[in-house]
PAVOLO-595117 format. One line per field, with one value per residue (C-alpha): residue in three letters; x, y, z; residue number from 1. Coordinates in nm, 4 decimals. Each point is the difference from the previous one (the first is absolute). Layout:
N
r [Ala, ...]
x [X, ...]
y [Y, ...]
z [Z, ...]
k [NUM, ...]
This chain:
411
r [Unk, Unk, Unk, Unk, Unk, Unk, Unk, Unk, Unk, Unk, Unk, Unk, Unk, Unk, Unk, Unk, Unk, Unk, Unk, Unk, Unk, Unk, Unk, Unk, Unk, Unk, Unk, Unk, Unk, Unk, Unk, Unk, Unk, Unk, Unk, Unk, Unk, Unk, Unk, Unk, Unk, Unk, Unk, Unk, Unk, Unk, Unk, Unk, Unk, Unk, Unk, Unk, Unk, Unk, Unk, Unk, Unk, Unk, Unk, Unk, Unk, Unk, Unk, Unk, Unk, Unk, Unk, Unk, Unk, Unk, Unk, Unk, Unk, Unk, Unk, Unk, Unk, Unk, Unk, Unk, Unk, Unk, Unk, Unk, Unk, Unk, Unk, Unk, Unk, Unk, Unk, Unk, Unk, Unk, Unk, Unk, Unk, Unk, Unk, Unk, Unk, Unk, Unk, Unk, Unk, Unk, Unk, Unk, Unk, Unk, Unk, Unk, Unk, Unk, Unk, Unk, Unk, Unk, Unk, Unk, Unk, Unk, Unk, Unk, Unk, Unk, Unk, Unk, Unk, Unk, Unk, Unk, Unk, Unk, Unk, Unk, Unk, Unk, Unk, Unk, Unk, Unk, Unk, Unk, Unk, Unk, Unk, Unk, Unk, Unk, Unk, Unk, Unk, Unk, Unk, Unk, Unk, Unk, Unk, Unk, Unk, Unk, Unk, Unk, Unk, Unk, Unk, Unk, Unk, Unk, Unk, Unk, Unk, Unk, Unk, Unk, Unk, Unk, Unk, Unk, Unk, Unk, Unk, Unk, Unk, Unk, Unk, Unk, Unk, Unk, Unk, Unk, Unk, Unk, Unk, Unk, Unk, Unk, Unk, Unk, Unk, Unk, Unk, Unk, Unk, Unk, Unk, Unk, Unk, Unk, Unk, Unk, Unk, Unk, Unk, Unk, Unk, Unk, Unk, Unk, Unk, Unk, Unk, Unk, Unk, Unk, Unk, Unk, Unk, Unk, Unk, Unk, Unk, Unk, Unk, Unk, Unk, Unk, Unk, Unk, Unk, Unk, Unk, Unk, Unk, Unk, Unk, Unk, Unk, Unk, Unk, Unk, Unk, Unk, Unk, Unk, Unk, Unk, Unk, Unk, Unk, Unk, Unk, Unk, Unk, Unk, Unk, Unk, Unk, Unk, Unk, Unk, Unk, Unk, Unk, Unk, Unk, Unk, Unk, Unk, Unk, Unk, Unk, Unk, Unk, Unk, Unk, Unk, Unk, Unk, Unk, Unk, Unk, Unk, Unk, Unk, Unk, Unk, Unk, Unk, Unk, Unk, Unk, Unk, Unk, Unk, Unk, Unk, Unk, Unk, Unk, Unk, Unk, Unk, Unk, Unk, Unk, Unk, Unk, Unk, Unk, Unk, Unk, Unk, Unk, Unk, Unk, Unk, Unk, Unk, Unk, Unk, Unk, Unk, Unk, Unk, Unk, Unk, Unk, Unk, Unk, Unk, Unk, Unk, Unk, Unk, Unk, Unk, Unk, Unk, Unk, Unk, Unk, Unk, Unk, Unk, Unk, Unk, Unk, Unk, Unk, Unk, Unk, Unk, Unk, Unk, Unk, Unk, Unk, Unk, Unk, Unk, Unk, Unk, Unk, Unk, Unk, Unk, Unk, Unk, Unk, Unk, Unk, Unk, Unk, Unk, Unk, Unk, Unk, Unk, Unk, Unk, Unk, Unk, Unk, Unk, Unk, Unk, Unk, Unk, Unk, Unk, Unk, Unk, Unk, Unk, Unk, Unk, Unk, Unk, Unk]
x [8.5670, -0.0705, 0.0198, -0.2833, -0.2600, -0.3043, 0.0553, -0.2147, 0.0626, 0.0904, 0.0123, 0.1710, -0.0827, 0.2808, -0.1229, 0.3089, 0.3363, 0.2414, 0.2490, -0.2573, -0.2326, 0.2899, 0.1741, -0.3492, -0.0220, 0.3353, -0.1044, -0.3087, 0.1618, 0.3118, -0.2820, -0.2065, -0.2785, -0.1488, 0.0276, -0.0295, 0.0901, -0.2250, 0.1685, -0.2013, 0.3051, -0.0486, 0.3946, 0.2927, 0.1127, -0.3130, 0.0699, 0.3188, 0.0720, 0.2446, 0.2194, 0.2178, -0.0491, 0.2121, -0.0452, 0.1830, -0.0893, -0.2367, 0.2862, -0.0189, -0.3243, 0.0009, 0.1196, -0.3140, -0.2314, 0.1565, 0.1635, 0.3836, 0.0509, -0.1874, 0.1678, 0.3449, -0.0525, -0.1276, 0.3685, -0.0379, -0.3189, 0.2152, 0.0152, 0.4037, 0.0417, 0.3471, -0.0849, 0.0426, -0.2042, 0.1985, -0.0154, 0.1545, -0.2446, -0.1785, -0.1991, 0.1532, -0.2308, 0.1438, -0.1084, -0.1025, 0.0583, 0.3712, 0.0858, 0.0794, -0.0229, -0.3483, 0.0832, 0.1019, -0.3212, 0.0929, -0.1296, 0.1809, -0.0671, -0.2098, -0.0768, -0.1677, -0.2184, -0.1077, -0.3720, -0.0556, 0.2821, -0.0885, -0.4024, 0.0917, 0.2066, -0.2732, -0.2312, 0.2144, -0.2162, -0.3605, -0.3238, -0.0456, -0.2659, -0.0081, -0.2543, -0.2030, -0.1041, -0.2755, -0.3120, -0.1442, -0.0308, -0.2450, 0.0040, -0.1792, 0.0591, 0.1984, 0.2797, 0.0107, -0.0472, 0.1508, -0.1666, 0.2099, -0.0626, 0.0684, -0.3125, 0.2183, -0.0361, 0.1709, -0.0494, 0.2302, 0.0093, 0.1962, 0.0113, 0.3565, -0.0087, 0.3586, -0.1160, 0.1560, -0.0569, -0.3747, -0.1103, -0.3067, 0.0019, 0.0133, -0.2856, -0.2316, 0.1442, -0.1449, -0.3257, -0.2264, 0.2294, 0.1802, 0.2366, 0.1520, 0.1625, 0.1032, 0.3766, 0.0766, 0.1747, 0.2900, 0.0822, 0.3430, 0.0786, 0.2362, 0.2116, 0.1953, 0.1777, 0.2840, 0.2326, 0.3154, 0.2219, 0.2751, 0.3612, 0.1715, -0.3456, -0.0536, 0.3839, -0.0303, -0.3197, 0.1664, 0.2805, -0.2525, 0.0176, -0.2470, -0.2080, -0.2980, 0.0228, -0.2352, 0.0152, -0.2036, -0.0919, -0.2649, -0.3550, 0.2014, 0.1046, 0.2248, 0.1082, 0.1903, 0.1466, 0.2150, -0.2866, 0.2694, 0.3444, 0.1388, 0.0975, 0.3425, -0.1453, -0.1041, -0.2618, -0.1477, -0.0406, -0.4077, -0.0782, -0.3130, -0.0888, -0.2808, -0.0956, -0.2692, -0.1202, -0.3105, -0.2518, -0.3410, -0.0675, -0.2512, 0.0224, 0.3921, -0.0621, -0.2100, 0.2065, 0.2623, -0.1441, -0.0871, 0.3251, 0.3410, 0.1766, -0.1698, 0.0756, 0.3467, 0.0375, -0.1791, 0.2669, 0.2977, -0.0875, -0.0530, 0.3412, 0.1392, 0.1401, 0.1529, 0.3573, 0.2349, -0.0838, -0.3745, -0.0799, 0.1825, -0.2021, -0.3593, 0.1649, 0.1233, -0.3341, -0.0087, -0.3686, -0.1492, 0.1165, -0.3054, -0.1359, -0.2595, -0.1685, -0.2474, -0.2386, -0.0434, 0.1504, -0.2478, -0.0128, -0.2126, 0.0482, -0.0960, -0.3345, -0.1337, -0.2672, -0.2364, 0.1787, -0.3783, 0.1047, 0.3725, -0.1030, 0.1350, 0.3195, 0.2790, 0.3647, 0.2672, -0.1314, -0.3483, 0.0048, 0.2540, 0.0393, 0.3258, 0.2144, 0.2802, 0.3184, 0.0987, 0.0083, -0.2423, -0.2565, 0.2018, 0.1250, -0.3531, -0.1794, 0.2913, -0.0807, -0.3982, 0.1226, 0.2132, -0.2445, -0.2635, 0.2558, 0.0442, -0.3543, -0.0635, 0.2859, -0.1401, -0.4162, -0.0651, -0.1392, -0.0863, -0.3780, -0.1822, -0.0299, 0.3690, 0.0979, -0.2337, 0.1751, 0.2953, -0.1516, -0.1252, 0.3346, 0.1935, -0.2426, 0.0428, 0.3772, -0.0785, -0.2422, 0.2513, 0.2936, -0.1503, -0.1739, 0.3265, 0.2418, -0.2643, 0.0141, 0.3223, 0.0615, -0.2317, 0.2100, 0.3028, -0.1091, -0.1114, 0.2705, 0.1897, -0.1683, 0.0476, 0.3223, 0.0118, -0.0880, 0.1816, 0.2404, -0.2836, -0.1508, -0.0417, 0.2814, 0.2870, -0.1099, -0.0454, 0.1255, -0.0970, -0.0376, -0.3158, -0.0582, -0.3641, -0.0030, 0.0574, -0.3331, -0.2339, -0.0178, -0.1264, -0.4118]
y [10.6168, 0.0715, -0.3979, 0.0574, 0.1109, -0.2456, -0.1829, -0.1182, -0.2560, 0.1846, -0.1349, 0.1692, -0.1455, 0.1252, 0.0327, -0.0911, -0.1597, 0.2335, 0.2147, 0.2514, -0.2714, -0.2297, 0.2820, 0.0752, -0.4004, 0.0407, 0.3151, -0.1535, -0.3061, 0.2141, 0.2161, -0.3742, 0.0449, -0.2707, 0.0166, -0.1619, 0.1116, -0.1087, -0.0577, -0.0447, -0.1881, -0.3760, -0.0005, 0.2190, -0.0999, 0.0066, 0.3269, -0.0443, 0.3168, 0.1258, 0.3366, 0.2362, 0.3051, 0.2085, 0.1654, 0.3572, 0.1898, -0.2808, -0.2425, 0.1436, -0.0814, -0.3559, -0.0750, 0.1186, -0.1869, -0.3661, -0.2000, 0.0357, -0.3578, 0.0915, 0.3494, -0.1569, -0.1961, 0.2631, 0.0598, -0.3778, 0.0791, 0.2765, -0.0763, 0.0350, -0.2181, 0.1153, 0.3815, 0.2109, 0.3476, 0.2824, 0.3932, 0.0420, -0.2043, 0.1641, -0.0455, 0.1358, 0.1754, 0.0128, 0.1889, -0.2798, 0.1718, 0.0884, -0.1984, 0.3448, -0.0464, 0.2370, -0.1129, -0.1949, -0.0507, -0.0601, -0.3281, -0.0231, -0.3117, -0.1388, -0.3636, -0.2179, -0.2652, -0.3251, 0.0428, -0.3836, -0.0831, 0.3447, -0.1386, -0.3793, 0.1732, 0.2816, -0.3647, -0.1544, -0.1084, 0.1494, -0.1445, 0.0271, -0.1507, -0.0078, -0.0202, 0.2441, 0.2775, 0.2730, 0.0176, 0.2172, 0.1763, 0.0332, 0.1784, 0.0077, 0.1388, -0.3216, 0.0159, -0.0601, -0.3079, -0.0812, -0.1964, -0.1774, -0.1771, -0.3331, 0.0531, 0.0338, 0.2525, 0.1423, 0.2224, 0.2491, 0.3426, 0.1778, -0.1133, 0.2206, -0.0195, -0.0161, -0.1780, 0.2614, 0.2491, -0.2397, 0.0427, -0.1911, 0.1571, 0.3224, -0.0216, -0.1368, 0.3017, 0.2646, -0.1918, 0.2794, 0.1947, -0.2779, 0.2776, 0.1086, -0.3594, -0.0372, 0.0193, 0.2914, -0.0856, 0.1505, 0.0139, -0.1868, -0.3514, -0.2547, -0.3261, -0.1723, -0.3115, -0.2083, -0.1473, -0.0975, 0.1753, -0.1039, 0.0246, 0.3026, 0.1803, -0.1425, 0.1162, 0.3788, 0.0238, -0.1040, 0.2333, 0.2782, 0.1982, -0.0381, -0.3148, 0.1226, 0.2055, 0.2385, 0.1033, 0.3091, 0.1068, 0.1994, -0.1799, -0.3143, -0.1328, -0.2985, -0.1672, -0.3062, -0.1514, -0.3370, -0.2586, -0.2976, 0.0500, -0.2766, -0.2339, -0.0138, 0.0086, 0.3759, -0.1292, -0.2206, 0.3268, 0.1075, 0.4229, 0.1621, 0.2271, 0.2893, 0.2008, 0.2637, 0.2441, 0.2153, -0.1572, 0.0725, -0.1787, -0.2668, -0.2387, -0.0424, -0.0329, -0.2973, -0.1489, -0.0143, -0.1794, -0.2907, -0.0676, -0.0103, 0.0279, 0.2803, 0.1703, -0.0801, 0.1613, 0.3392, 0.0010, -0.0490, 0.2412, 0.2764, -0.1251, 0.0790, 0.3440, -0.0863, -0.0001, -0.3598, -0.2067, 0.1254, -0.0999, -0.2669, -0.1297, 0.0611, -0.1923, -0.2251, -0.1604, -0.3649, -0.0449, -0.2640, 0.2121, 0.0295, 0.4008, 0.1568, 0.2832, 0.3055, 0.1782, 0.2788, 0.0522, 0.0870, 0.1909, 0.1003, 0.3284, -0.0784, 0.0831, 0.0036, -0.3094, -0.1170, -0.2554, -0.1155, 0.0700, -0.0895, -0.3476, -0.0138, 0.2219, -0.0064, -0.0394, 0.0158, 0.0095, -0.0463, 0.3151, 0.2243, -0.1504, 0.1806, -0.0062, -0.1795, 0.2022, 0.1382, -0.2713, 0.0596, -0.2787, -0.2276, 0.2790, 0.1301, -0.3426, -0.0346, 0.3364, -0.0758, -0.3525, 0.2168, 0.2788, -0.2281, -0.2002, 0.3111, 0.0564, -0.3931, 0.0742, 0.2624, -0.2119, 0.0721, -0.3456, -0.2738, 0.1002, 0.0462, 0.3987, 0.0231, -0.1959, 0.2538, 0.3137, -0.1364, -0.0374, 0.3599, 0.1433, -0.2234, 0.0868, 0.3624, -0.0172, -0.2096, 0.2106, 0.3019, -0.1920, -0.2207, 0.2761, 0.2332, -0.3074, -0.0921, 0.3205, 0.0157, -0.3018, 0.1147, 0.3553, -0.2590, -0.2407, 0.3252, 0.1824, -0.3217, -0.0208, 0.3135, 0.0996, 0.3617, -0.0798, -0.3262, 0.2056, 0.1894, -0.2953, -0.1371, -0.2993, 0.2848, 0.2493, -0.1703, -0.3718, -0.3171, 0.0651, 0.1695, 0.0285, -0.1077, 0.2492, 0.2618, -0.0369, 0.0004, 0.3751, 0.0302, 0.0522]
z [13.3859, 0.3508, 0.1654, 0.2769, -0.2548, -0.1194, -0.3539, -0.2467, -0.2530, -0.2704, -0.3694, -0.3036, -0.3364, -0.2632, -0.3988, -0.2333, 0.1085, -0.1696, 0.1646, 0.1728, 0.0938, 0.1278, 0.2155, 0.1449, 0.1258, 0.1140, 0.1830, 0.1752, 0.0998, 0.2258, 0.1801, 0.0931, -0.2116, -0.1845, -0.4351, -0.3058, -0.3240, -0.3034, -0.3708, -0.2936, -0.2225, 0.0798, 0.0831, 0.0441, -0.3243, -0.1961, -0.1852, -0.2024, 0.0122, 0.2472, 0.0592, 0.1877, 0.2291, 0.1572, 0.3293, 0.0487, 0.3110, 0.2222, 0.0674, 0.4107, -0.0294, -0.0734, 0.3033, 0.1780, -0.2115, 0.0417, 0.2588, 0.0341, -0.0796, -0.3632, 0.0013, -0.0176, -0.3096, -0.2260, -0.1321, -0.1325, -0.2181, -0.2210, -0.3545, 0.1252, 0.3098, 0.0302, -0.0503, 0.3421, 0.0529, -0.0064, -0.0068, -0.3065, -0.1400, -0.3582, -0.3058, -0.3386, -0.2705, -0.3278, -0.3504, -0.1747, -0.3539, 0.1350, 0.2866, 0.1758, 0.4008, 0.0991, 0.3334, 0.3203, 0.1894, 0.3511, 0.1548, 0.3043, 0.1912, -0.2799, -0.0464, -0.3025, 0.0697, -0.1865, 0.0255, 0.0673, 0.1740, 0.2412, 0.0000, 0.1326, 0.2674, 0.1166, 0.0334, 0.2449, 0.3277, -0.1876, -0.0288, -0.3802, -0.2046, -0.3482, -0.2987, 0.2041, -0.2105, 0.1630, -0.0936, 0.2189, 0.3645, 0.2606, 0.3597, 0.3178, 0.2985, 0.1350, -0.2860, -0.4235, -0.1841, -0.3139, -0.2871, -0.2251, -0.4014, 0.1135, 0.2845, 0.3513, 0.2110, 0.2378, 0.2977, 0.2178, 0.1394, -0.2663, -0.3404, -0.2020, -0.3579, -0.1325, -0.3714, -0.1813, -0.2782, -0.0871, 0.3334, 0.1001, 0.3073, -0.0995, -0.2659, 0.3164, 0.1938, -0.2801, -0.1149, 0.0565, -0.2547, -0.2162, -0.2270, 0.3109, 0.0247, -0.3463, -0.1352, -0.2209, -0.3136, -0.1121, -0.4428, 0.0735, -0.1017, 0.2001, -0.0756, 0.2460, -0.0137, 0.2267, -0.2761, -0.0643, -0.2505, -0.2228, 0.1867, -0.1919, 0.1220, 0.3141, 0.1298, -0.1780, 0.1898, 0.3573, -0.1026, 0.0441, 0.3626, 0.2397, 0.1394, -0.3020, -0.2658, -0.1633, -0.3525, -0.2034, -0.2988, -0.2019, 0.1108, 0.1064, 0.3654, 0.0382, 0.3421, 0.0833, 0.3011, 0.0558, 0.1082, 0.0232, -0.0705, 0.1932, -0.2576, -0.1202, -0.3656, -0.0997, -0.2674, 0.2943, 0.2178, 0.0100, -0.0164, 0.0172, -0.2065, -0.0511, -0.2467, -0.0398, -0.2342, -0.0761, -0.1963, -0.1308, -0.2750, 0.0935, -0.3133, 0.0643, 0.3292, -0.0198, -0.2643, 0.2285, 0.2746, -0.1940, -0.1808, 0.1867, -0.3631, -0.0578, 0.3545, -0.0221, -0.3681, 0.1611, 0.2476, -0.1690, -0.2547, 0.3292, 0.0716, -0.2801, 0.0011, 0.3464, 0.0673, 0.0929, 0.2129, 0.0366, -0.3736, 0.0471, 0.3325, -0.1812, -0.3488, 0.1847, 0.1798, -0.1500, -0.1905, 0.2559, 0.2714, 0.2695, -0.0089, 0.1327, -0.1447, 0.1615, -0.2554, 0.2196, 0.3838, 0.2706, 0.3004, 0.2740, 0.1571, 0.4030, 0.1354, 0.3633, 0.0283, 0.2558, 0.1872, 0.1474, 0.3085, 0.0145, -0.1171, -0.3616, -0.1622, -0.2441, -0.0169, -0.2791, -0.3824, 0.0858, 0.2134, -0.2170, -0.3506, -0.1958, -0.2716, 0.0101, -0.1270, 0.3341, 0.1470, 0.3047, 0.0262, 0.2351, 0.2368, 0.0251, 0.0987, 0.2584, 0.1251, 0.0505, 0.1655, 0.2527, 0.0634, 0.0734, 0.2214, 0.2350, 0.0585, 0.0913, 0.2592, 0.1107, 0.1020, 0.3359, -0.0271, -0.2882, -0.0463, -0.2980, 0.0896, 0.0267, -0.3015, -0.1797, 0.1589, -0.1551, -0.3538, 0.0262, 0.1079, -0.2822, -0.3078, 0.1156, -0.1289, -0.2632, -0.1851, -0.0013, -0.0392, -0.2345, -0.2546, -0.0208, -0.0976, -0.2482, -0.1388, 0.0109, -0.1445, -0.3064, -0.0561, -0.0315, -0.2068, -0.2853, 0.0477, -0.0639, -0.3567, -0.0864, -0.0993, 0.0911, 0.3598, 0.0541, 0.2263, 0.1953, 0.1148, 0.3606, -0.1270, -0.0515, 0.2273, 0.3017, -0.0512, 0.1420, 0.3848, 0.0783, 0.3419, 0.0864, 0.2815, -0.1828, -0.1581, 0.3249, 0.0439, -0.3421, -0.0653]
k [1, 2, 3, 4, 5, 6, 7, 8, 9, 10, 11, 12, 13, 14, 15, 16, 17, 18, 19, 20, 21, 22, 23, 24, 25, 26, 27, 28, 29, 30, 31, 32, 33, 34, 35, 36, 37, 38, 39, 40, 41, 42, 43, 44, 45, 46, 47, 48, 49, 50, 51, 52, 53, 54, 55, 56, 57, 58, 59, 60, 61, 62, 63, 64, 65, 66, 67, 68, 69, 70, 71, 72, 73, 74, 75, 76, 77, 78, 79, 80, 81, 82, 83, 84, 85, 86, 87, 88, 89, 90, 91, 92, 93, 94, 95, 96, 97, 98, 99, 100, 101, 102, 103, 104, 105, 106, 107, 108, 109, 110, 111, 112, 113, 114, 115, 116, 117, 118, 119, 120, 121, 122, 123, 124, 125, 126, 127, 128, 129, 130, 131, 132, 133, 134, 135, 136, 137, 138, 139, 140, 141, 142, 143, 144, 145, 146, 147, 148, 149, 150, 151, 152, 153, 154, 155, 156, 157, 158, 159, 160, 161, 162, 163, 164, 165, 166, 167, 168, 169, 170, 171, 172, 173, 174, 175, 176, 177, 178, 179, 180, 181, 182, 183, 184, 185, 186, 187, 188, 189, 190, 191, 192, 193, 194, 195, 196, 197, 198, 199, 200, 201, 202, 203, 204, 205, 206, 207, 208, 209, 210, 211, 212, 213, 214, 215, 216, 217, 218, 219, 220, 221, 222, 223, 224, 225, 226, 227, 228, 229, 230, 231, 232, 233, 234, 235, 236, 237, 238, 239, 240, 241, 242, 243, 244, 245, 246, 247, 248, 249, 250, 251, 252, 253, 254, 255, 256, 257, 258, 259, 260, 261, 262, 263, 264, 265, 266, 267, 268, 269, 270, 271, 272, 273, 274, 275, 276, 277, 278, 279, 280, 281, 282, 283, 284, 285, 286, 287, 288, 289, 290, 291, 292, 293, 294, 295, 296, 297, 298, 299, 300, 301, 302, 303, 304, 305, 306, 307, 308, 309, 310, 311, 312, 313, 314, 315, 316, 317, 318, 319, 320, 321, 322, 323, 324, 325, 326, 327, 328, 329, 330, 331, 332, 333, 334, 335, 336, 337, 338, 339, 340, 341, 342, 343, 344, 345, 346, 347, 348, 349, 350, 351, 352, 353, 354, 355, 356, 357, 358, 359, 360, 361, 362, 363, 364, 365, 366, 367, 368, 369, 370, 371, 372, 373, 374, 375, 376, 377, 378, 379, 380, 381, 382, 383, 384, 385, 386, 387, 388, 389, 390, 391, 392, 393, 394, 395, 396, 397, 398, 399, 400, 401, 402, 403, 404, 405, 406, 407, 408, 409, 410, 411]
């Protein structure tokens, strides 16, 4: 920003406190303008629920999105503390029905995150409020205001809606034509869990190569990764595991989402034909294990919206929802946090008009960016399913690092 130039108070209200949302904060708060993020959990740890994610080709890009004092303590949020980035760095991907190597997908440089662990850090020095969920948006010519459930409101000159895949924000964005805001569903079922294993499992499973492992089969994917392997006891050592596979019938599918007995029996009989230890990972999931379970995924394939003036966008799931089994969600949120970034840099002053230029210039990446990884993402996750394609799809044709940029020539 040029120092001489007139400033305004500007005011950026954030929608969701996950990684995109966070990042933006973090974003706002380096350039000097003023932010608050809005949660609608109660609590950090209201949703039991918690994960891993792996980034593989935005790690330079962190660095622009958070302050180097944050920057240097993402290595302590891996689900491996002790684990240091390297080029040689892959993911293996196994026949499931043989244990055959399909391939070495490189990773180079990759690192895997504990989803809460990486959240508490990205809210270091914020202004978060929770049990704040959005109700609904107005503008004016002077900024947006924000309407929440519990009757607060809130007013700034940009509100960003980073509340993922459900976006609020986005559904206010495309009222005048509501299906253009909806998710698209997708006839393939999900289960994931973080569990611990019995030992003889747990140390055939860290025996395998690789940081994560993928494993294939006939209308069945299976992933796991080492969530906690820190103890000295292998059956006190905590994986995740996922598992997906094409589903249409309706009845089943709603039997399994009300009985966890019943879920687990589905998947260990999927599991079946596969070879030691990936039978031996989905038998070995103790009964009260904590699972969660996904009738149908969803995606939305990016449109342009009406930001009403530069006054209200979209960042991370809410503005590109995807499939998950390239792994590309996380590296794509921290790719709209750093575009954005530049732009902000780049304000000839802090006014209202030139905070909008900079929304116009970052939604114009994000929409082409954005639709082709979603699309991309979609190819994958099919050709994943089906067995005669699983090694034409994006996964084992062009890996794990997809570089954003390569995207923004693209129509």
């Amino acid at each position: 920003m040029h120092p001489n130039r007139p400033s305004e108070a500007l005011r950026v209200l954030v929608i969701g406190a996950g990684s995109a949302g966070l990042l933006m904060a973090q974003v706002f708060k380096k350039v000097g303008i003023d932010v608050i993020v809005f949660e609608q959990d109660g609590s950090p740890t209201a949703r039991p629920r918690d994960w891993s994610f792996g980034i593989y080709w935005a790690q330079s890009r962190i660095e622009a999105c958070l302050p180097p004092e944050l920057s240097a303590l993402v290595d302590t949020v891996q689900t491996d503390p002790s684990y240091r980035r390297h080029e040689g760095s892959f993911m293996p991907m196994y026949n499931g029905l043989t244990g055959e190597p399909l391939k070495k997908i490189p990773a180079p440089h990759a690192i895997r995150l504990r989803r809460r662990a990486w959240l508490d850090l990205l809210r270091t020095g914020l202004d978060v409020s929770f049990g704040k969920r959005l109700v609904s948006i107005s503008t004016t010519d002077e900024g947006v205001t924000a309407i929440f459930e519990d009757g607060s409101v809130e007013t700034g000159s940009l509100l960003i809606g980073a509340e993922g895949a459900h976006s609020v924000t986005r559904t206010w964005l495309f009222q005048q034509s509501p299906p253009n805001a909806a998710l698209m569903d997708l006839p393939i079922s999900s289960f994931a869990t973080l569990t611990k294993l019995n030992r003889e499992v747990a140390l055939a499973l860290r025996d395998v190569e690789g940081m994560s492992c993928i494993a294939t089969s006939p209308g069945f994917f299976t992933f796991f990764s080492g969530y906690d392997c820190t103890a000295e006891d292998p059956a006190q050592w905590v994986f995740m595991i996922i598992l997906t596979w094409p589903a249409d019938d309706t009845e089943e599918q709603a039997a399994l989402a009300k009985d966890r007995g019943h879920l687990l029996d589905k998947v260990r009989e999927l599991a079946k034909p596969l070879i030691y230890p990936f039978d031996a990972m989905v038998r070995s999931i103790p009964q009260d294990t904590r699972t969660w379970y996904s009738r149908r995924m969803t995606y939305w394939p990016t449109k342009p919206w009406d930001n009403r003036g530069g006054r209200v966008t979209l960042a991370g799931d809410a503005a590109h929802a995807m499939t998950f089994h390239r792994g590309q969600g996380l590296g794509n949120a921290i790719a709209d946090v750093a575009e954005l970034q530049e732009h902000l840099r780049a304000m000839k002053a802090h006014t209202r008009e030139e905070l909008a230029k900079a929304v116009d210039k970052y939604e114009k990446d994000v929409w082409r960016r954005g639709y082709d990884i979603v699309m991309e993402n979609l190819e994958n996750t099919l050709a994943l399913h089906d067995w005669e394609k699983v090694t034409q799809s994006h996964l084992v044709a062009s890996g794990l690092n997809t570089d954003p940029a390569l995207h923004l020539g693209k129509k």
